[in-house]
N, C-alpha and C positions, 0 to 999 in steps of 0.2 A: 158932385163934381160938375161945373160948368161946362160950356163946351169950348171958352176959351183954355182952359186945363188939360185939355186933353192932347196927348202928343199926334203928330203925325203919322196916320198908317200909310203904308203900303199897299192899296188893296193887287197892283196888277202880281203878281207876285203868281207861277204857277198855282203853289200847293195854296193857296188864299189865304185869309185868316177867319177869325170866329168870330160869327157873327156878334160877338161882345165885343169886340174892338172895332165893330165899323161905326163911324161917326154919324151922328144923326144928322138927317139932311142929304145920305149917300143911295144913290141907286147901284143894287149889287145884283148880282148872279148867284144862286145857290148854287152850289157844286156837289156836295154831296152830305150826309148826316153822317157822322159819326157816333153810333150809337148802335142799339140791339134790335132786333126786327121788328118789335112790338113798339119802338120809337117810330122809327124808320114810316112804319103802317100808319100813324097816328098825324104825323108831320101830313106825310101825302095826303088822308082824311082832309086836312086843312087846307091844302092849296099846295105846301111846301114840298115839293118838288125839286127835283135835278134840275137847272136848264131855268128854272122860273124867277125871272126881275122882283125884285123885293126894294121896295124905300122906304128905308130907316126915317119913321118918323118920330119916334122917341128912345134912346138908350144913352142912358146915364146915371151916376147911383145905382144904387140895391137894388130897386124895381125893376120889373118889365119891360125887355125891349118892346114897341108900339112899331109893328108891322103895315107897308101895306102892299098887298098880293093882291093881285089882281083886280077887283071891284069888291074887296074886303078888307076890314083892320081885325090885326090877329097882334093880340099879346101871348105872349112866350115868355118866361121865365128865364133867369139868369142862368140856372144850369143847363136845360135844354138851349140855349143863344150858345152857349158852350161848345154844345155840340154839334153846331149849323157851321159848314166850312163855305165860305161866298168869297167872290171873285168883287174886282169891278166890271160893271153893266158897262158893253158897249152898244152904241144905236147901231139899226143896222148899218148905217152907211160910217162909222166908224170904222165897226168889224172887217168891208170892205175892204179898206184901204191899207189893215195891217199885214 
């Protein structure tokens, strides 16, 4: 699926959506995992955390969302992207002003 195909999300949205639906090219906020503590432990291992900016640099098709966290690229599987709930990233001086 291209990325002109794909509908428009939502991301400010409280409850956020999964990170399989955020558009590549999007700077997000994790929110929280959805998953079993042995996920949960495994994500964090990696970077993936509550609270931490992630940009979508590849999620499209079958494959692999293409992560990038902090001074790392992290692919992630389409069912674990499932389970990743993200926000939209605001800068600081956005957050600011809301």
């Amino acid at each position: 699926m291209n990325k002109e195909s794909r509908p428009e999300v939502d991301l400010s949205g409280e409850g956020g959506i999964s990170l399989s639906d955020a558009p590549q090219g999007a700077r997000v906020r994790l929110l929280r995992v959805e998953g079993g503590h042995a996920l949960r432990l495994r994500l964090a291992a990696m970077g993936l955390s509550p609270g931490v900016s992630i940009g979508i640099l590849q999620n499209g098709g079958g494959g692999p969302a293409l992560l990038a966290v902090r001074q790392s690229r992290i692919a992630v599987g389409r069912v674990v992207a499932r389970a990743i709930r993200v926000c939209q990233h605001l800068a600081p001086r956005q957050a600011a002003k809301s």
